[in-house]
C-alpha positions in Angstrom: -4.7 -9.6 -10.3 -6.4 -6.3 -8.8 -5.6 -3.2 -10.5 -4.8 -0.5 -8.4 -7.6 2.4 -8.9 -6.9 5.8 -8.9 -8.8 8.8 -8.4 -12.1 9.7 -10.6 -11.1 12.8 -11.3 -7.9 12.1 -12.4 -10.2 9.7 -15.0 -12.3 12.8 -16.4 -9.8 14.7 -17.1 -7.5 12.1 -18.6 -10.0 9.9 -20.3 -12.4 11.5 -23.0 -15.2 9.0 -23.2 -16.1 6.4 -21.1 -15.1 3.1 -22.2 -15.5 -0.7 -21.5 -12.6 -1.9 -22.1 -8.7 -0.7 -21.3 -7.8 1.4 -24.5 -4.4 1.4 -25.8 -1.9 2.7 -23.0 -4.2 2.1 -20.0 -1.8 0.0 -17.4 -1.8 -0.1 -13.6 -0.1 -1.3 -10.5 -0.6 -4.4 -9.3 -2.5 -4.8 -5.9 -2.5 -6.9 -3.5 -5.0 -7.2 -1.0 -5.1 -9.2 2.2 -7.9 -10.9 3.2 -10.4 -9.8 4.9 -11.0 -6.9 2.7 -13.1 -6.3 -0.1 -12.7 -6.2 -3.6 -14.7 -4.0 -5.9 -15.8 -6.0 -8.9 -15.1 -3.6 -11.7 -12.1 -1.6 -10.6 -11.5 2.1 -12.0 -9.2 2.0 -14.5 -6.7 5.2 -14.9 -5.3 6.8 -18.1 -1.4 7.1 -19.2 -1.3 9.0 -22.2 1.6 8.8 -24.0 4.1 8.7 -20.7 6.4 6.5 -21.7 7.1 4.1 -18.7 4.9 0.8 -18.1 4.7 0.0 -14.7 2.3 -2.8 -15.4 2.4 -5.7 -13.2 5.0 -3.5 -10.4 3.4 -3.6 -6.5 1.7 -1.0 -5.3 3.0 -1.4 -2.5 5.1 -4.2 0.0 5.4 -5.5 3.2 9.0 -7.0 4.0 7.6 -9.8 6.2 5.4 -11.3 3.0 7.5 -10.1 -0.2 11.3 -9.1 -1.1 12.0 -5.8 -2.0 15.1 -6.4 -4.4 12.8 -7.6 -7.6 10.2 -4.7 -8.2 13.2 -2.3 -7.4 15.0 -3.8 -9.8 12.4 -4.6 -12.3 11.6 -0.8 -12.2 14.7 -0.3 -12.8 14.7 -2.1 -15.8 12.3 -1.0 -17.6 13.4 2.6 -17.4 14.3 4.4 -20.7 15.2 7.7 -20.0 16.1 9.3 -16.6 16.1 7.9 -13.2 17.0 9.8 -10.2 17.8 7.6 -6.9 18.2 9.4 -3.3 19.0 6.5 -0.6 20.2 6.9 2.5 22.4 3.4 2.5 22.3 1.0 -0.5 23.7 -2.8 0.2 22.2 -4.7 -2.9 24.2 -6.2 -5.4 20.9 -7.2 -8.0 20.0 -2.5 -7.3 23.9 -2.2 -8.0 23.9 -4.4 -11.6 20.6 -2.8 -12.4 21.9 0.9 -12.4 24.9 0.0 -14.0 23.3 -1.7 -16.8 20.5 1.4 -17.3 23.5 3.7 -18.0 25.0 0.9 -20.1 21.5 1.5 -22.3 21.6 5.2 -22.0 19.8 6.0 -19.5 20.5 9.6 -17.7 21.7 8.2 -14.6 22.0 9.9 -11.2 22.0 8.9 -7.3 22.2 10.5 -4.6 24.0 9.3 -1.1 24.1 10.4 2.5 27.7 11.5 2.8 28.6 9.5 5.8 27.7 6.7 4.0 30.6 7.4 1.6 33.4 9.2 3.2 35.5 8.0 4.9 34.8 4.8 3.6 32.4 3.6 1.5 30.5 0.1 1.6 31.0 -2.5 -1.1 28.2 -1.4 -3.1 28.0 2.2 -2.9 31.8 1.5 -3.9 31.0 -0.3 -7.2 28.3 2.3 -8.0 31.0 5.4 -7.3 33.6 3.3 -10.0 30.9 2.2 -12.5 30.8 6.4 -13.7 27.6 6.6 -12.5 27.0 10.5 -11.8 27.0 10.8 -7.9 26.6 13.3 -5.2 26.9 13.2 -1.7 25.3 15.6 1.3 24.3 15.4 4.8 21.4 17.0 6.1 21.4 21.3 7.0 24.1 23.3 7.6 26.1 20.5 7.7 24.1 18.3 10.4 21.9 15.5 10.0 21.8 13.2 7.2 20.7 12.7 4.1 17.9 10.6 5.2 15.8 9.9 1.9 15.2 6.2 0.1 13.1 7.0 -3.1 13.6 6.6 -6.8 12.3 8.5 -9.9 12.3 6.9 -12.6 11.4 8.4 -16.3 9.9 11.1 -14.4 6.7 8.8 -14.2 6.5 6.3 -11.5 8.4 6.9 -7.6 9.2 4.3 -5.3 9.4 5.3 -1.9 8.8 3.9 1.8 10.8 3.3 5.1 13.4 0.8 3.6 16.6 1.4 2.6 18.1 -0.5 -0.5 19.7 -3.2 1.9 19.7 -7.1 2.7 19.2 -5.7 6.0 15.9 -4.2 5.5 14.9 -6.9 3.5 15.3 -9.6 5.7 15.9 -8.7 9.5 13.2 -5.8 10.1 9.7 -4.9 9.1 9.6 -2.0 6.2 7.7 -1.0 3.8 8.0 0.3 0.2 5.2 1.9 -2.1 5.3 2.7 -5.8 3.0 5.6 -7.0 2.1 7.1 -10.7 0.1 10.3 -9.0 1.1 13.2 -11.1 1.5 15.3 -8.4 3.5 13.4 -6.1 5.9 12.8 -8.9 6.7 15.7 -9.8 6.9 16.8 -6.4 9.6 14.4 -5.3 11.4 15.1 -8.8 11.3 18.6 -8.1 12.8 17.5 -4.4 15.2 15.8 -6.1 16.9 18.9 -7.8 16.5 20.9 -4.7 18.7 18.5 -3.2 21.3 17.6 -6.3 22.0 21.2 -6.3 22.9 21.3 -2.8 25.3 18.0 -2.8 28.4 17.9 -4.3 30.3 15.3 -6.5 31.4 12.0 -4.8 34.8 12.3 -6.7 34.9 16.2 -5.0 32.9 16.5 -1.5 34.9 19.7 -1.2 33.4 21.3 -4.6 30.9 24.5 -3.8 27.2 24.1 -3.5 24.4 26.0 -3.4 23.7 27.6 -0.5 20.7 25.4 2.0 16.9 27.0 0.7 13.8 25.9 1.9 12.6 22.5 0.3 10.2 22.3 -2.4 6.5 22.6 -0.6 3.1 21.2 -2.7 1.3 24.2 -4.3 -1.8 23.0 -4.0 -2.7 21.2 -0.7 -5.7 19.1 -1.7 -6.2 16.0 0.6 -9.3 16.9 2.4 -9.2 14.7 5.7 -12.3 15.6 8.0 -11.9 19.4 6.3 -8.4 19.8 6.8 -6.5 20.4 3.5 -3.0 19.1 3.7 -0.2 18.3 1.2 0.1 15.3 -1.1 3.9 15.4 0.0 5.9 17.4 2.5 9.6 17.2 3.1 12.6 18.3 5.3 14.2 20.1 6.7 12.0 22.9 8.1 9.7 22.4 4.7 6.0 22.0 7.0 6.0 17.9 7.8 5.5 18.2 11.2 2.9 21.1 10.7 0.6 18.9 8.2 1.4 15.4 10.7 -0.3 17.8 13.4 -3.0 19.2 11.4 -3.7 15.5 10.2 -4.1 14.2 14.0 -6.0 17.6 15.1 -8.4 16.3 11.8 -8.8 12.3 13.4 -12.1 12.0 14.5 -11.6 7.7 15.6 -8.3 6.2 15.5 -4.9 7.3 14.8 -2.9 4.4 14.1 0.9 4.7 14.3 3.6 2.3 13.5 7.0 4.9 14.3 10.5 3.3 14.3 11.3 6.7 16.4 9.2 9.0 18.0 10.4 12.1 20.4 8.0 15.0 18.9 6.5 17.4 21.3 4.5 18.5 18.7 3.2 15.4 17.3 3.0 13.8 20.9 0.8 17.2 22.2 -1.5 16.5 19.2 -2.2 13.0 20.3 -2.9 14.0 23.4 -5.6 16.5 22.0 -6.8 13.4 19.8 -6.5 11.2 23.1 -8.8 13.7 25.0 -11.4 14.3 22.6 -12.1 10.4 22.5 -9.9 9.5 19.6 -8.6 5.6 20.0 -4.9 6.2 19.6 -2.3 3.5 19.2 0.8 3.6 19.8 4.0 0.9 18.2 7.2 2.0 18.8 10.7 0.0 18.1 11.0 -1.8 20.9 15.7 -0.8 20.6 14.4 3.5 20.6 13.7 5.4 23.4 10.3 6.7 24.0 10.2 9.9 26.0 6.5 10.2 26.1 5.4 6.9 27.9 4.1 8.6 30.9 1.9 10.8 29.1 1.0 8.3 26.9 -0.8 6.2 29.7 -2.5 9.3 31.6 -3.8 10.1 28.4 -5.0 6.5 27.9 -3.2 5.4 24.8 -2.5 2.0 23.8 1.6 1.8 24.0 3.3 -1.4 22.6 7.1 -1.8 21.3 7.9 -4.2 18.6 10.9 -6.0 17.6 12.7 -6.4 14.4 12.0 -9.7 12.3 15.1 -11.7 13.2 17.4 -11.0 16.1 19.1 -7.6 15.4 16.0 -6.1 13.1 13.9 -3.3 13.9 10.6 -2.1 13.3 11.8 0.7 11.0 8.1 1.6 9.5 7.7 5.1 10.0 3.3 5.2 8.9 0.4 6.6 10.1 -3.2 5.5 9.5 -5.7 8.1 10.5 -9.6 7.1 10.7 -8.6 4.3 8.4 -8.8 6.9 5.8 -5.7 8.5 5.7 -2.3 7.1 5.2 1.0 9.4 6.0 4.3 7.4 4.8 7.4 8.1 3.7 11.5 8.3 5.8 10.5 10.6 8.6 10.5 9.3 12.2 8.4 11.9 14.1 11.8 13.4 16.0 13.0 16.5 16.1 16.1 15.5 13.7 13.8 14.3 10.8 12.3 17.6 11.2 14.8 20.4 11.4 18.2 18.4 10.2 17.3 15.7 8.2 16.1 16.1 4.5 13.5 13.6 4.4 10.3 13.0 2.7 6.5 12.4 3.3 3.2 11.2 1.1 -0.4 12.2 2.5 -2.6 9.8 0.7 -6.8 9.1 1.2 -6.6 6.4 -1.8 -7.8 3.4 -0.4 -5.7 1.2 -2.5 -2.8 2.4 -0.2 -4.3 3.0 3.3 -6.7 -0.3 3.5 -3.3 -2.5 3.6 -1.5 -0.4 5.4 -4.0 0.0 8.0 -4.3 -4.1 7.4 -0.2 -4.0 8.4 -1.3 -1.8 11.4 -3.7 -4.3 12.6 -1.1 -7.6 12.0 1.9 -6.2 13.3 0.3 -4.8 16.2 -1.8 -8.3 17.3 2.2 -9.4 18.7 3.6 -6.2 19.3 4.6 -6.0 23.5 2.6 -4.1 26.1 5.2 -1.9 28.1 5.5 -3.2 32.1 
């Protein structure tokens, strides 16, 4: 199986010599790559000294239409020694339930995260059996008291983060198109971890929603923007509310020099939509797929300015297309929760990876290409 290949430089300054075959401690994620594209002969290997989590053998990445969800999450969760921290917006599976339960069975430092409606005034089933298990949990909405706790990543031993459109649900496994991602990048782990304790001390106990918190800050924000689309630095992560992710989504479109590729479950950003239009004007092919259940403001402008609209529908009856990606210049791949609206943006906390690592954006931009062969032209 391809190993996934990260970064040269992340190989000089890791590895001291170079080196023909794997040394002790050298694993990767698994990657999968659809046909038509290439694969290099001799992938770059990457270095993990002494981290202490082996995500050998986990995806790189997932598409719900060809692969369930449920068994890296939970595999990833097995293997997970020390701490895992889980923010998710909704969680309906059992085999995710069974697997945090047992990691604190094992000692494993255990805490999750839930949007608060999804909790109070009634929980569901499984967010129910994770509240009685002793699980540590805390619940918040989004700021001042608005929006919703809109993440659906995981953390675990500090080393590897699962993150993507998909809730922890049957739902999203089954009925709509989603995608999840698994990353080791040192800096987008420790991003989101540092995220995650921005947002822990905000929430408040599941057994006490009326405990004090700490007051709403401004979200963590990368420290060193170093993804260098077409000259534009922008952030390896971003994340709400008000923490600069529509800023960077803007900067990234002004940067497109050939195609901007969207797949958006919901879209009603001037911003955004003003920046395709610039894109649009200056000769940039932008597409446009939409869920086909969401309203879509923008259609009018998006035909004057000659962009190619289609709406998609879920899987099975009743599913959405809840991707929420970007593919710029088949170079750059932005992906996380955030729908381009004005809620992810000011209300919502939510979360967002700006990635140039092939690995990532050649099947995502593959995804693009699929989903959008049967997605509908509007009338």
């Amino acid at each position: 199986m391809r190993k996934i290949c990260y970064s040269l430089l992340s190989l000089l300054l890791f590895v001291p010599a170079v080196f023909s075959a794997p040394p002790a401690g050298l694993e990767a994620l698994a990657l999968k790559t659809p046909p038509p594209l290439e694969v290099p002969a001799v992938p770059r290997p990457f270095y993990q000294p002494d981290r202490g989590y082996d995500w050998s053998g986990l995806p790189a990445y997932i598409f719900t239409e060809e692969e369930k969800l449920a068994a890296p999450i939970v595999e990833a969760i097995g293997r997970t020694r020390r701490t895992l921290d889980v923010a998710l917006y909704n969680l309906q599976l059992d085999a995710a339930v069974e697997a945090l339960v047992k990691a604190k069975a094992r000692g494993v430092k255990v805490r999750v995260l839930f949007d608060e409606a999804h909790v109070f005034p009634q929980a569901g089933k499984q967010i129910q059996a994770v509240l009685d298990s002793g699980i540590e949990t805390r619940v918040m909405d989004g700021r001042g008291g608005t929006g919703a706790m809109h993440c659906k990543y995981a953390v675990f031993d500090g080393t590897l983060l699962e993150t993507g459109s998909a809730n922890w649900s049957g739902f999203a496994e089954t009925f709509s198109y989603e995608n999840i991602m698994f990353t080791a990048d040192r800096d987008i782990v420790a991003g989101y971890g540092g995220n995650f304790e921005w947002m822990w001390r905000q929430a408040r106990p599941a057994s006490d929603p009326g405990a004090p918190a700490a007051k709403p800050t401004a979200p963590p924000s990368d420290p060193t923007p170093d993804v260098n689309f077409n000259g534009a630095l922008l952030p390896d992560y971003a994340f709400s509310p008000r923490g600069g992710t529509e800023a960077a989504i803007v900067k990234a479109i002004d940067a497109a020099r050939a195609e901007a590729d969207v797949a958006m479950f919901t879209f009603t950003s001037g911003n955004i939509m003003a920046a395709l239009r610039r894109a649009s004007a200056r000769g940039v092919a932008v597409k446009l797929m939409l869920f086909i259940g969401q309203k879509f403001p923008f259609a009018d402008e998006a035909k004057a300015g000659r962009m190619d609209l289609r709406f998609k529908t879920g899987r099975l009856e009743q599913g959405q297309m809840h991707n929420k990606f970007a593919v710029l210049d088949g170079r750059l791949l932005i992906n996380g929760s955030y729908n381009w609206t004005a809620t992810a943006e000011n209300s919502n906390t939510e979360n967002t990876i700006f990635t140039m690592e092939p690995e990532y954006v050649k099947p995502y931009k593959a995804e693009f290409d699929k989903l959008y062969l049967k997605a509908v032209k509007p009338d």
